[in-house]
C-alpha positions in Angstrom: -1.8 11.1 -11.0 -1.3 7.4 -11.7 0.6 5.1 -9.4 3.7 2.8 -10.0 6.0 0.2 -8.1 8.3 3.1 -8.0 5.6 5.7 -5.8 5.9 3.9 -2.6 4.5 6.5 -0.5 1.8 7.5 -2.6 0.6 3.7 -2.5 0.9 3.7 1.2 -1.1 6.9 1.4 -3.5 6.0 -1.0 -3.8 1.8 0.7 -4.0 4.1 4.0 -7.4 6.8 2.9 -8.8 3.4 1.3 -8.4 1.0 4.9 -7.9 3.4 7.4 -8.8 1.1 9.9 -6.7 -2.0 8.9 -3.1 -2.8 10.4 -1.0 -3.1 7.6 0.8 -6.0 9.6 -2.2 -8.0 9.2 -2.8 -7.8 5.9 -1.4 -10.7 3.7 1.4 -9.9 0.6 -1.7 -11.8 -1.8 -4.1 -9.6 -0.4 -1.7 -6.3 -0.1 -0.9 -6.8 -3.8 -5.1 -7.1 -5.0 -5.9 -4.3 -2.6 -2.9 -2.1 -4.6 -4.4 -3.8 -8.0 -8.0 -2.0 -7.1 -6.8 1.1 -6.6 -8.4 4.1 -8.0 -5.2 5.5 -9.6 -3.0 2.0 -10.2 -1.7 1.7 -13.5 1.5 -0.8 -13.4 1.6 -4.4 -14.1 -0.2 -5.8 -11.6 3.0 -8.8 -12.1 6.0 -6.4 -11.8 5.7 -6.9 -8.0 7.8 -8.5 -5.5 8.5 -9.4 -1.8 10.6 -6.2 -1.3 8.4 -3.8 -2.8 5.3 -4.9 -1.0 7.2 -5.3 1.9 8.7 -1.6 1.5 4.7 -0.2 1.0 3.7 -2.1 3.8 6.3 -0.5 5.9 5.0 2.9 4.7 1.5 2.5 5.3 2.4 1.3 8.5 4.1 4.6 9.4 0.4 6.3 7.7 -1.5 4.0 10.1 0.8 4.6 13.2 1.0 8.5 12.9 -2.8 8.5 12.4 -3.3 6.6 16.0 -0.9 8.5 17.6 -1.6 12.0 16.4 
């Protein structure tokens, strides 16, 4: 499976099984958007990104990260 702006949840799970230990609130948009870039399955420009998308996988890996300290 490759991954694209569009597969929000699948970046969060995948940003998630990579940094399981990480806050996602900590982690800078710069950073957020490398950290997609090395990414295993990643295949989208790298350039196509934006505030709101990284803001909307950051949201989701938050939920991943929350439901994982909370189980």
């Amino acid at each position: 499976m490759t991954l694209k702006w569009t597969d929000i949840e699948d970046i969060a799970l995948a940003l998630h099984e990579a940094h399981p230990e990480i806050n996602p609130l900590t982690v800078r948009f710069t950073d957020l958007r490398d950290w997609i870039n090395e990414l295993e399955d990643w295949s989208d420009d790298i350039h196509k990104s934006n505030e709101a998308k990284l803001e909307a996988i950051q949201m989701a890996w938050l939920d991943e990260f929350n439901s994982s300290q909370n189980p």
